[in-house]
C-alpha positions as CSV (number, residue, x, y, z in Angstrom):
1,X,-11.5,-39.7,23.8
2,X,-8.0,-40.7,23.7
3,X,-4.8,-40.2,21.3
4,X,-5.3,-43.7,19.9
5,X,-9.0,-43.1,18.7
6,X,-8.2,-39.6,17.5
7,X,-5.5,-41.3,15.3
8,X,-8.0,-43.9,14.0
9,X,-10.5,-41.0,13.2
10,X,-7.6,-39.2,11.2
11,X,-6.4,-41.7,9.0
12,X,-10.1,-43.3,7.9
13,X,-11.1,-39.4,7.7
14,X,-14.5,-40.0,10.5
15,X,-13.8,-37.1,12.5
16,X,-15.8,-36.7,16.0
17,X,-15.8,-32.9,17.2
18,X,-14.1,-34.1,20.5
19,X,-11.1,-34.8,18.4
20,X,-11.2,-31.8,16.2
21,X,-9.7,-28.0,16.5
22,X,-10.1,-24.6,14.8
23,X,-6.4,-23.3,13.8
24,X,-7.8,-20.3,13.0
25,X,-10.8,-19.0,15.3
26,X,-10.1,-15.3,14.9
27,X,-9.9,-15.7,10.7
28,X,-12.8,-13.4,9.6
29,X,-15.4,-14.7,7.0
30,X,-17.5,-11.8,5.9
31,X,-17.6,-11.4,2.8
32,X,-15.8,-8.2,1.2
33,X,-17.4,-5.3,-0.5
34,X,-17.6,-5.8,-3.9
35,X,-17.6,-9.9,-4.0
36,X,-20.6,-11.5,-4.5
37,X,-21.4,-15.5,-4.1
38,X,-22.3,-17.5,-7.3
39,X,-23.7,-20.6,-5.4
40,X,-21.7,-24.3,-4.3
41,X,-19.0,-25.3,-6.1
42,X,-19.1,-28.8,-7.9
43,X,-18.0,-31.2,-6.1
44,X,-15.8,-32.5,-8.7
45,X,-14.3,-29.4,-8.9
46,X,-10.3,-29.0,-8.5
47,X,-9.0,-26.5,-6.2
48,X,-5.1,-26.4,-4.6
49,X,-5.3,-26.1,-1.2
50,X,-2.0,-24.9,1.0
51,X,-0.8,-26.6,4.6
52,X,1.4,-24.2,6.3
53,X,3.2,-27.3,8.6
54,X,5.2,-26.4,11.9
55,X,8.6,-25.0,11.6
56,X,11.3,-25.8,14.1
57,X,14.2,-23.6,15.5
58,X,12.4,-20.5,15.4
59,X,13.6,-18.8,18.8
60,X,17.0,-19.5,17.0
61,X,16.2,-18.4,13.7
62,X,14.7,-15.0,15.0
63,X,18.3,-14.6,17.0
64,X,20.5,-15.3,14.0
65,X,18.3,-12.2,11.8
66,X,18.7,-10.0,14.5
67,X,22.8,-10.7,14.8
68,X,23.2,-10.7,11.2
69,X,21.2,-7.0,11.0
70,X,22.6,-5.1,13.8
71,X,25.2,-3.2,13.1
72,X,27.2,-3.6,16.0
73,X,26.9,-7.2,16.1
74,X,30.5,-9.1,14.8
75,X,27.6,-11.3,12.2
76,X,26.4,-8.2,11.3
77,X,26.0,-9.1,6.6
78,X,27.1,-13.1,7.7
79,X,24.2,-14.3,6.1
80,X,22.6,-17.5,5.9
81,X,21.6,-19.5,2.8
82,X,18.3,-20.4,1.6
83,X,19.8,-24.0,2.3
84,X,21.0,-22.7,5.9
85,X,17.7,-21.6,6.4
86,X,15.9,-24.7,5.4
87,X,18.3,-27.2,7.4
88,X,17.3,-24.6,10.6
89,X,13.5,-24.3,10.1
90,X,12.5,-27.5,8.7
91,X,9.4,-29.4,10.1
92,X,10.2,-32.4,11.9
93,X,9.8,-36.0,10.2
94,X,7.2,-36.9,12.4
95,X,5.1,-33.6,11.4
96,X,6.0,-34.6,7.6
97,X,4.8,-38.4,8.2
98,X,1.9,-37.3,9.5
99,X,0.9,-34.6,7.3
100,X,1.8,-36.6,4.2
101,X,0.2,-39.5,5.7
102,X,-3.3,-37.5,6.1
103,X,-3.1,-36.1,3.0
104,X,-2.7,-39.4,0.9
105,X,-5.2,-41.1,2.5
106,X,-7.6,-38.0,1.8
107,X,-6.5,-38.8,-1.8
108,X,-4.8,-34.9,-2.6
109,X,-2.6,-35.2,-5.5
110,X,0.1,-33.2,-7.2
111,X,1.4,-32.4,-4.0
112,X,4.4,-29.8,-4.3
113,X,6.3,-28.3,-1.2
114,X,9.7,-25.6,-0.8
115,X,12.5,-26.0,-0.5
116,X,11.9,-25.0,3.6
117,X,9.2,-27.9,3.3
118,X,7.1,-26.1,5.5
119,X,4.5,-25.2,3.1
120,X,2.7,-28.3,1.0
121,X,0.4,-26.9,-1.9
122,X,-1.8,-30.2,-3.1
123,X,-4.9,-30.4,-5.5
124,X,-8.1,-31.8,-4.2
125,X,-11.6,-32.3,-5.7
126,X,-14.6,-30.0,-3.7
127,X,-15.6,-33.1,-2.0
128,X,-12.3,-34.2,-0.7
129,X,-11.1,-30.6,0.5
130,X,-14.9,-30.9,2.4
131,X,-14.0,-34.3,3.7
132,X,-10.8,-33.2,4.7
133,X,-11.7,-30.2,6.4
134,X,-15.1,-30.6,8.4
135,X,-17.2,-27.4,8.2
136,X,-15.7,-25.9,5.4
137,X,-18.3,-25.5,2.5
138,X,-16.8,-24.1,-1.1
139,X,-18.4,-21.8,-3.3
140,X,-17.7,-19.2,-6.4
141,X,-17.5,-16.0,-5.5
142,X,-16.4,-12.7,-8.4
143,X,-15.6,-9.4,-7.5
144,X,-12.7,-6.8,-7.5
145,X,-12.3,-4.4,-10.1
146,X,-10.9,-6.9,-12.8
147,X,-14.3,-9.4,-12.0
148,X,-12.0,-12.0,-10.5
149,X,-13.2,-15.4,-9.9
150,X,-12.3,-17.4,-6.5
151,X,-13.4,-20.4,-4.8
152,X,-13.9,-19.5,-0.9
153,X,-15.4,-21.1,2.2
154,X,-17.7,-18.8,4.0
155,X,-17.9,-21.4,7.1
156,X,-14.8,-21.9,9.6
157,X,-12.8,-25.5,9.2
158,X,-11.4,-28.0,11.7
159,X,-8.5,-30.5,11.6
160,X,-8.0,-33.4,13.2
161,X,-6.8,-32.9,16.9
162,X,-3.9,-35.2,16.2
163,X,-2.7,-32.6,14.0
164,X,-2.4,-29.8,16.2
165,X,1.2,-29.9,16.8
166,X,1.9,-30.6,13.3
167,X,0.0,-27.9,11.0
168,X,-0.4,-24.0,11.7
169,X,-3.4,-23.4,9.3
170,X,-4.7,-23.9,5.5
171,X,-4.4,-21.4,3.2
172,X,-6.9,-20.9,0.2
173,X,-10.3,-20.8,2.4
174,X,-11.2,-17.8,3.7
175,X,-8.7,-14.8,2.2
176,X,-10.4,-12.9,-0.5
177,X,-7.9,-10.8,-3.0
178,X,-7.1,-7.3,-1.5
179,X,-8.0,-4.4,-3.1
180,X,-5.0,-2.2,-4.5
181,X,-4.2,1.0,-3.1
182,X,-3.5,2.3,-6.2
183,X,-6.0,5.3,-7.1
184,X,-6.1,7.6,-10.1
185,X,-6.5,10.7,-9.4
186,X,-7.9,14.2,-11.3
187,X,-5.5,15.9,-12.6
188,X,-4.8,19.4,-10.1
189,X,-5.9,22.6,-11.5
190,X,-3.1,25.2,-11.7
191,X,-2.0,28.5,-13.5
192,X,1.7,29.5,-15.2
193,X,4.4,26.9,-16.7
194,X,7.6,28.1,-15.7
195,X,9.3,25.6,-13.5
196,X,6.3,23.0,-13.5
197,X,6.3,19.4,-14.4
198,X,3.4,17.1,-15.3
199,X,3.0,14.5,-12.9
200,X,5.8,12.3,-11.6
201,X,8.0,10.5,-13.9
202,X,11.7,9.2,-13.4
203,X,13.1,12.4,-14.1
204,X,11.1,14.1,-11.3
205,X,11.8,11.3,-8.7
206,X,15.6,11.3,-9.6
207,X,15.4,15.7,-9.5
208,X,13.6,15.3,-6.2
209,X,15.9,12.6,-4.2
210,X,19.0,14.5,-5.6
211,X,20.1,11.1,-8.0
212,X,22.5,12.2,-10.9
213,X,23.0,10.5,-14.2
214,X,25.9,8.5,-12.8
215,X,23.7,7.1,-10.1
216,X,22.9,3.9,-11.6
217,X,24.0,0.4,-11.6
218,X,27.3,-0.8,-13.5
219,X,25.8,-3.8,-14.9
220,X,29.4,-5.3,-14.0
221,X,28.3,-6.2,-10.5
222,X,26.5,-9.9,-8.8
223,X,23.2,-7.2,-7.9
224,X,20.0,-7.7,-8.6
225,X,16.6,-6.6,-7.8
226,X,12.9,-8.5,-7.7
227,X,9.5,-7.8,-7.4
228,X,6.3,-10.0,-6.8
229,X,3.1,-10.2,-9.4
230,X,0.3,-11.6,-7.6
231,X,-3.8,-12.5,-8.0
232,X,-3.4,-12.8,-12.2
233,X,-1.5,-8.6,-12.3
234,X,1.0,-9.2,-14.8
235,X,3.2,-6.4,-16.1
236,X,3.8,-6.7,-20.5
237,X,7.7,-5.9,-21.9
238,X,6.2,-3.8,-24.2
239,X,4.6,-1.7,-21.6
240,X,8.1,-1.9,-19.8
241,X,9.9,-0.7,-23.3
242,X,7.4,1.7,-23.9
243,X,7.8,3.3,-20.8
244,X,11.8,3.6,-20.6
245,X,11.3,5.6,-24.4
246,X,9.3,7.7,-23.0
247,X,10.9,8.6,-19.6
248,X,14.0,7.1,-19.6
249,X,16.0,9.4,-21.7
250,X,18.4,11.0,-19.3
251,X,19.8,7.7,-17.4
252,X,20.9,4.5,-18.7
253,X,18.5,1.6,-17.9
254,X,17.2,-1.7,-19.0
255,X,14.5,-1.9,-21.0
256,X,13.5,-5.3,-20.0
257,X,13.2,-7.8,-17.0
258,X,16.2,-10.5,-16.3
259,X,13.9,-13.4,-15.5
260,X,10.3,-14.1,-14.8
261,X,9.6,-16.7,-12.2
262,X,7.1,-18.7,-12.8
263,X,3.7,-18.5,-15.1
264,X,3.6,-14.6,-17.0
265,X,0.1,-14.4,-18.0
266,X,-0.8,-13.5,-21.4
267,X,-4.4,-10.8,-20.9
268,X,-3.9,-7.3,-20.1
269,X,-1.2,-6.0,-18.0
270,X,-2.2,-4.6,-14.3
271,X,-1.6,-1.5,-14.0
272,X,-0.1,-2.4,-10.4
273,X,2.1,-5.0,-11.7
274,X,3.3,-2.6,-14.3
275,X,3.9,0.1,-11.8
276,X,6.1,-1.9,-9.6
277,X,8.3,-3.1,-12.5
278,X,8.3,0.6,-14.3
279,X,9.4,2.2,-11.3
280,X,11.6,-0.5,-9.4
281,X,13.6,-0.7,-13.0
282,X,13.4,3.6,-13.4
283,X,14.6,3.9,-9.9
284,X,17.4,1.2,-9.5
285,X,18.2,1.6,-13.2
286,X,20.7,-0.4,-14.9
287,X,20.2,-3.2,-12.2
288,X,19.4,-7.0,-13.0
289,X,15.8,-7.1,-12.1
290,X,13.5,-10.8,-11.3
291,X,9.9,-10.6,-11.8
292,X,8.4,-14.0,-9.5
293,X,4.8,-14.4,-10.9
294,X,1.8,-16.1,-9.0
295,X,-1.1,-16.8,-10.9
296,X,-3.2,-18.0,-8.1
297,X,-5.7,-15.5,-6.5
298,X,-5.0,-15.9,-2.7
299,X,-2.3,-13.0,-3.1
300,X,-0.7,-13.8,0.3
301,X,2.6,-13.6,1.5
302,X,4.2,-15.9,4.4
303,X,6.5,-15.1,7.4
304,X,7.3,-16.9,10.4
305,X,7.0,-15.0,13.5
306,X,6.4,-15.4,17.3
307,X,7.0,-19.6,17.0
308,X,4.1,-19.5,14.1
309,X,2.9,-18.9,11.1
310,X,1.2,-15.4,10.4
311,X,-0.6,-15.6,7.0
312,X,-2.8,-12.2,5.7
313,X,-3.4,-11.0,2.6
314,X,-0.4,-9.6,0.7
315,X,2.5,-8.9,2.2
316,X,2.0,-7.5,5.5
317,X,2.9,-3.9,6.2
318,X,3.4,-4.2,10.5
319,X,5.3,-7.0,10.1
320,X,8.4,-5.9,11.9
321,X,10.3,-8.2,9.6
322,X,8.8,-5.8,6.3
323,X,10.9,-2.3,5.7
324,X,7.2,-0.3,5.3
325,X,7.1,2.8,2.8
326,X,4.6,5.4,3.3
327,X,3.7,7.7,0.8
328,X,3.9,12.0,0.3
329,X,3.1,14.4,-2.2
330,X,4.8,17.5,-3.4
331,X,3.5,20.5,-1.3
332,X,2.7,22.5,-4.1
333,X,1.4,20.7,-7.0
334,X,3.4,20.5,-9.9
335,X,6.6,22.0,-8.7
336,X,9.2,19.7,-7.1
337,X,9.1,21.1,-3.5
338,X,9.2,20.1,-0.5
339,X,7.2,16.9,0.6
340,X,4.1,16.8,2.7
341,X,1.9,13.6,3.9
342,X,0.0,11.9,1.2
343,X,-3.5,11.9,2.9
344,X,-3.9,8.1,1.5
345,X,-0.3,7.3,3.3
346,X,-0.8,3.9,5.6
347,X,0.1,3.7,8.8
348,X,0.0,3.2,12.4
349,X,0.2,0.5,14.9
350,X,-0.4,-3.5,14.6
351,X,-3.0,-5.6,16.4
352,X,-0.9,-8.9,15.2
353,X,2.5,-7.9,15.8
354,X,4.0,-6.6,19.0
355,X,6.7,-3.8,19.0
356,X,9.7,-4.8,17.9
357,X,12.5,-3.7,20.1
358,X,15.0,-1.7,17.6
359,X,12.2,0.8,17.1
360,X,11.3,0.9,21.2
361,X,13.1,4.4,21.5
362,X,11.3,6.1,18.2
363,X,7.9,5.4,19.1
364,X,8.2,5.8,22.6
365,X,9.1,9.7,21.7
366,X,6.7,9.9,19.2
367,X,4.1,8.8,22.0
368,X,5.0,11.2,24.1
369,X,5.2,14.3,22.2
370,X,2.8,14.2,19.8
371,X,0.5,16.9,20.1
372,X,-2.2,14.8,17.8
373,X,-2.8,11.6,18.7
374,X,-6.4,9.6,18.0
375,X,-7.9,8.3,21.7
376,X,-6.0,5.5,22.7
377,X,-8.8,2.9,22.5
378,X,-8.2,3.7,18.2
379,X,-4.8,2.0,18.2
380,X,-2.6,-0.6,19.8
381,X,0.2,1.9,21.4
382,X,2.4,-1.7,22.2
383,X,2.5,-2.8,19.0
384,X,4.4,-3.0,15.8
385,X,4.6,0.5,14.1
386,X,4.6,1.6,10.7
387,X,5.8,3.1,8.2
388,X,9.4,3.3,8.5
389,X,10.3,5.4,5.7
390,X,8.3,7.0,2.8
391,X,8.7,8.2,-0.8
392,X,6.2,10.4,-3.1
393,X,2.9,8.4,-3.6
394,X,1.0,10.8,-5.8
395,X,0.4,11.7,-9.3
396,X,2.8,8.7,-11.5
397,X,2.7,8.2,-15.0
398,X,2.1,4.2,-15.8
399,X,2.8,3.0,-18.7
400,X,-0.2,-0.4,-19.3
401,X,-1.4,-2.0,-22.4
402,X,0.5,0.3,-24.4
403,X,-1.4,3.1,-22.6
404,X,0.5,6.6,-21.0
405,X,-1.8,6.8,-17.5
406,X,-1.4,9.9,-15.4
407,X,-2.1,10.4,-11.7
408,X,-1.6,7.2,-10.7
409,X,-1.3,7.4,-6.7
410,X,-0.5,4.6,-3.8
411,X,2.0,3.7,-1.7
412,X,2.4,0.9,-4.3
413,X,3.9,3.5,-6.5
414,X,6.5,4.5,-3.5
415,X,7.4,1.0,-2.2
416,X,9.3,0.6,-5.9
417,X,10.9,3.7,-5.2
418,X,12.5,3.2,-2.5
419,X,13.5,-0.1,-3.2
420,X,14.9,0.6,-6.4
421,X,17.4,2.9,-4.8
422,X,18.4,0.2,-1.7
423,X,19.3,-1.5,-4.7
424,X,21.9,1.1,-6.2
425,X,23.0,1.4,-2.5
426,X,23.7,-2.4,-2.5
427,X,25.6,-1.5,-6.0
428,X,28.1,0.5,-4.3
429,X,28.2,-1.7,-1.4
430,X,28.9,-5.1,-3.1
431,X,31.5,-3.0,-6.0
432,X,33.5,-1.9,-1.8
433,X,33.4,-5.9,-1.4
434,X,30.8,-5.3,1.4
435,X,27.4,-7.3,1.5
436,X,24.2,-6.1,0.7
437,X,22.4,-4.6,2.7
438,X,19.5,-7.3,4.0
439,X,17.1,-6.4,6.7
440,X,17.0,-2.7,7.0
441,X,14.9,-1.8,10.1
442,X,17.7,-2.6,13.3
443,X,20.0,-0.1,11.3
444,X,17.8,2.3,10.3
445,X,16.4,3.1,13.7
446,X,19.7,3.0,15.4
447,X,20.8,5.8,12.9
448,X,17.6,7.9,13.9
449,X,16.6,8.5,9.8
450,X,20.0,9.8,8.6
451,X,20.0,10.6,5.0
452,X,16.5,11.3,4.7
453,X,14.2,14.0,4.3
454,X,12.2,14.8,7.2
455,X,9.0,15.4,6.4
456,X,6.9,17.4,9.2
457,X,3.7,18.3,8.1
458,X,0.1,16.7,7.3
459,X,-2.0,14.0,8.6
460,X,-3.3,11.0,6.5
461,X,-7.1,10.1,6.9
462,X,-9.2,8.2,9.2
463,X,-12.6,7.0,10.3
464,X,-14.9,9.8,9.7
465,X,-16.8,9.7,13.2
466,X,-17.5,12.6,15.6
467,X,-14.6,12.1,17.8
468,X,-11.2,11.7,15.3
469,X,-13.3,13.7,12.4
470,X,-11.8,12.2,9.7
471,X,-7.6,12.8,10.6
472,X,-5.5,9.9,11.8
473,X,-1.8,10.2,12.9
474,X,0.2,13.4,11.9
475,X,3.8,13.4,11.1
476,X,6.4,15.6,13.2
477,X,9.7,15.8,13.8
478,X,11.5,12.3,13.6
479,X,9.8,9.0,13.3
480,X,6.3,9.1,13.0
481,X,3.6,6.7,12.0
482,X,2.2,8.7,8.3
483,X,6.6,8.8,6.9
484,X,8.5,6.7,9.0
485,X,11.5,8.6,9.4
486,X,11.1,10.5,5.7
487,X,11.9,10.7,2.7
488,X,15.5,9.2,0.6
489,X,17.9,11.8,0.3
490,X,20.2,9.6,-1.8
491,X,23.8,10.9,-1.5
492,X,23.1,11.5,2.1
493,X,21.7,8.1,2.5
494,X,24.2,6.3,0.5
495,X,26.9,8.1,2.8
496,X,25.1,6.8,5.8
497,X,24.7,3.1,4.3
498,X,27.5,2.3,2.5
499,X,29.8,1.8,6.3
500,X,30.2,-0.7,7.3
């Protein structure tokens, strides 16, 4: 069937199979643990669907991130724009006729896009989504430990041939929340007080990564910090004020958020949400800090990579575009010691994204010298590795719903951490009339994990079969994939970071 009669099937929405594709064919459809179906939607039902479209320029775009992040590169801080971006990346006017076209005649409404343009969110009824998408087939499903409720295809979808070259893929199908890696944990058993503390607080993380009262922001400077609230976790002020009474005493601090983007739900507060904000505002204290609030449940982020769109649930830790934060644990509980792999630390290698080539030299050594490596047909040895740096992951004190929780543990509690003190790094830089410091990962490699803590012991866990037993990748000396290349020693690291 030819172009012509492809077109005609588009626009009047009669789709024959012979003019149809599946942008997805590797998107997975089972159903997660935990969710559990509630029957067909009605099919007068809202739902907002997303249409990632093509992006143009990409080959160029990945060029420009990679001369503005290297070092030794004359654009090295020569940023782009949002705007710069946009005018680079945007889809062409034919893809935006076409899409736009399609979609009106499928009769979406409240159509919103970005500033990019390359992703269109629209509201359809049940019906029209089906119409629109052939196969797809939307039902309730609840699950997840706060009993969310989604609407979810559990059948693959196809679009119009004619729009192949047009639209990477729909978001708000398939994806089901992700569960948080946050655990709480029982509280260790130990004997004697003297020179103990009681789980990890502010105070602790600042004793332990050697931060002084001085080391916060000046409130005088253009810096600022933000974090991300997604799938209805919202964080409460009076969780956040609550928390800097209680641990906040010995550093100055704001006891409340700059700005929150978009909608700031009013139930009770995530404990994740609230973590992020607690310890991102604790650890880069005194620092202007954005909260950007999704309500909706798909709790996805978005990068463009390799000429397309990659889409998976939150945001992607072996993206080589993501600075990826394992997580540790104080080797003997309850003093402030010396750091050892947090069993529940991520890492390893990706099957989406291949190696990126700033970090060819560190996994290439680790690779050959590690004495403890899972059989090769475990992992993808040519692909994106992960974490690059870590923080401590276990044991936190949360502040939620006007609550003091202990032993809260995840690498969601070390991500904050370390990000909180790029941000008093980007202080000092901006107050030296430098830039920030933007993508991380080409410089931290090339500077083989100065200012950090190496840490050289433990293995985090794995599938428990009869050939690994339970243990994954074990850390060693230098990069590895359980810390990255350690732990922030922060006047080390701000030595290494602030030049040039």
């Amino acid at each position: 069937m030819g172009l012509q009669a492809c077109l005609l099937g588009l626009f009047a929405l009669i789709l024959s199979g012979k003019c149809s594709y599946s942008p997805e064919p590797d998107q997975r459809r089972t159903l997660p643990p935990g969710w559990v179906s509630l029957g067909r939607a009605d099919p007068e039902e809202e739902l907002s669907l997303t249409f990632a479209l093509r992006q143009q320029n990409l080959e160029r775009l990945s060029e420009l991130v990679q001369a503005v992040s290297d070092p030794n590169s004359p654009q090295y801080g020569k940023y782009l724009t949002l705007e710069n971006v946009a005018d680079l990346v945007r889809p062409s006017p034919l893809t935006l006729h076409t899409v736009q076209k399609w979609l009106l005649a499928a009769g979406a409404q409240k159509c919103h896009s970005v500033i990019t343009q390359d992703f269109l969110t629209c509201w359809l009824s049940i019906r029209q989504a089906e119409l629109l998408l052939p196969g797809a087939e939307f039902h309730h499903y609840v699950g997840g430990p706060t009993e969310t409720h989604v609407v979810r295809s559990p059948r693959p979808y196809q679009l119009p041939q004619a729009l192949a070259p047009h639209v990477d893929f729909v978001g708000g199908l398939h994806r089901f929340p992700p569960t948080s890696s946050l655990r709480q944990r029982p509280e260790p058993q130990v004997t004697g007080t003297v020179g103990l503390h009681l789980g990890v607080t502010p105070s602790v993380i600042r004793k332990r990564y050697n931060l002084t009262s001085q080391d916060v922001g000046s409130g005088t400077s253009n810096n600022s910090q933000a974090c991300a609230q997604f799938l209805e976790q919202y964080f409460h002020d009076s969780d956040l004020a609550q928390f800097m009474r209680l641990f906040g005493g010995n550093f100055a601090h704001q006891a409340s958020v700059t700005r929150v983007v978009g909608q700031q739900g009013r139930g009770r507060a995530g404990i994740e949400a609230s973590l992020d904000v607690q310890y991102l505002m604790s650890a880069g204290a005194n620092i202007s800090t954005w909260v950007y609030s999704s309500p909706g449940d798909s709790g996805a982020g978005c990068w463009s990579v390799s000429g397309r769109h990659q889409f998976r649930p939150t945001f992607p830790a072996s993206s080589p575009y993501v600075t990826t934060v394992g997580g540790t644990s104080f080797q003997e509980p309850f003093l402030i010691t010396n750091e050892i792999v947090d069993y529940i630390s991520g890492g390893g290698f990706s099957n989406v994204f291949p190696r990126p080539s700033y970090q060819e030299e560190a996994v290439a050594k680790f690779l050959s010298s590690s004495p403890h490596l899972p059989p090769s047909s475990y992992f993808n040895a040519s692909g994106r590795a992960y974490p690059d740096v870590a923080a401590l992951s276990d044991g936190y004190w949360v502040v939620s719903n006007r609550v003091p929780i202990p032993w809260v543990s995840g690498t969601s509690a070390s991500t904050p951490v370390f990000g909180g003190l790029l941000s008093l790094i980007n202080e000092h830089r901006i107050l030296s009339g430098r830039p920030p410091l933007g993508f991380l990962n080409p410089r931290l490699y090339q500077q083989h994990g100065a200012g950090l803590f190496d840490v050289t012991h433990g293995c985090h866990a794995s599938c428990l079969d009869e050939e690994v037993e339970g243990q994954g990748f074990c850390s060693g000396p230098g990069w590895d994939p359980v810390t990255g290349w350690g732990t922030p020693n922060f006047p080390a690291l701000l030595k290494t970071l602030l030049n040039p």
